[in-house]
C-alpha positions, 0 to 999 in steps of 0.5 A, a space after each residue: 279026358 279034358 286038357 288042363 287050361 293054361 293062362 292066356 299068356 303062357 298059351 301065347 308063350 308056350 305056342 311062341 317057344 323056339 325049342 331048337 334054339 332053346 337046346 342049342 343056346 343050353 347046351 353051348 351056354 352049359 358047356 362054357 359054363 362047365 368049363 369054367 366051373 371045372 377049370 375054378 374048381 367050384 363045388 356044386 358045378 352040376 347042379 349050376 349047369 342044370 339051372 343054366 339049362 333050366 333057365 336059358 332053355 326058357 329064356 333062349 326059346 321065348 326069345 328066339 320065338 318071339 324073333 320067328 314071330 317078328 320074321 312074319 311082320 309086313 313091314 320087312 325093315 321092321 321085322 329085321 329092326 325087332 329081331 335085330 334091336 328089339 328082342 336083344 334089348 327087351 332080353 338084356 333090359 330082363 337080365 339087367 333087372 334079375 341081376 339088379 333084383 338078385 343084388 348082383 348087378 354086372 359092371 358096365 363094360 360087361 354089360 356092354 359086352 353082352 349087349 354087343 354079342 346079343 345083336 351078333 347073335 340076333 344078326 345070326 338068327 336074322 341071317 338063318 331064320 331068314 333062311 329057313 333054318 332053325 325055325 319051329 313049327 309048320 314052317 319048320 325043318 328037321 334039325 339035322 337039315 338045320 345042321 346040315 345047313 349051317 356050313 354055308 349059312 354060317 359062311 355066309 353071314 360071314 361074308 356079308 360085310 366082306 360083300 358089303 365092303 366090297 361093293 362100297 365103293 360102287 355105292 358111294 360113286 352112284 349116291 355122288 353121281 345122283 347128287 351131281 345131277 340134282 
């Protein structure tokens, strides 16, 4: 028996596809979504769930792979930079053109606002996936190890900028003591 042959592109995406992240981003997405249309009162709820989930289950995996492909880059500043900047723009540019070709183009502020929670959410994935979490593949864990991790990943992508904060003050006294001396 031969297996069916795929596109070269979709091989690539496919073999890119972050399944844990795409069923964690449908099921909270479909949940927000559910809630909203339940509260609205809005018929055909199920069936707009179940194109979000079709629709972010895609999008959310690709998405979240092409950011586990990104960790490997040599240069560890511009792995970062890809998860941080270069995913979440190529994601929104996306968006903002399905909106634009579906004649519902989202206003400037809301625009702004996704913007602003998809470089939170993609710091979140840099800070987990830089720790082994939530990863697929032959580096991968269980997803319940996953889950049992995210207490204190979770804690501690919070307490990065209080460290940062807090350290602040011992890093401007060395960059001014460097400057005094040259």
């Amino acid at each position: 028996m031969t297996r069916p042959r795929c596109s070269p592109f979709f091989a690539q995406a496919f073999a890119c596809w972050n399944w844990k992240c795409a069923l964690l981003s449908a099921t909270a997405r479909s949940i927000v979504y559910l809630a909203a249309i339940s509260r609205a009162g809005t018929r055909g709820g199920l069936s707009i769930v179940l194109v979000e989930m079709a629709y972010v289950s895609l999008t959310a995996g690709l998405y979240a792979g092409m950011q586990q492909k990104a960790l490997g880059i040599r240069s560890r500043r511009l792995g970062n930079a890809t998860v941080v900047l270069g995913v979440p723009m190529l994601a929104q540019v996306l968006d903002w053109l399905a909106h634009r070709a579906a004649g519902a183009a989202a206003p400037g502020k809301a625009i702004l606002a996704v913007s602003v929670f998809a470089i939170v959410s993609a710091l979140f994935h840099l800070h987990v996936m830089r720790r082994g979490a939530f990863l697929t593949g032959p580096i991968g864990r269980s997803l319940s190890d996953d889950f049992r991790r995210m207490p204190r990943l979770t804690a501690g992508f919070v307490l990065v900028p209080v460290a940062l904060l807090s350290t602040l003050p011992a890093r401007l006294a060395r960059i001014l003591d460097v400057e005094a001396v040259s």
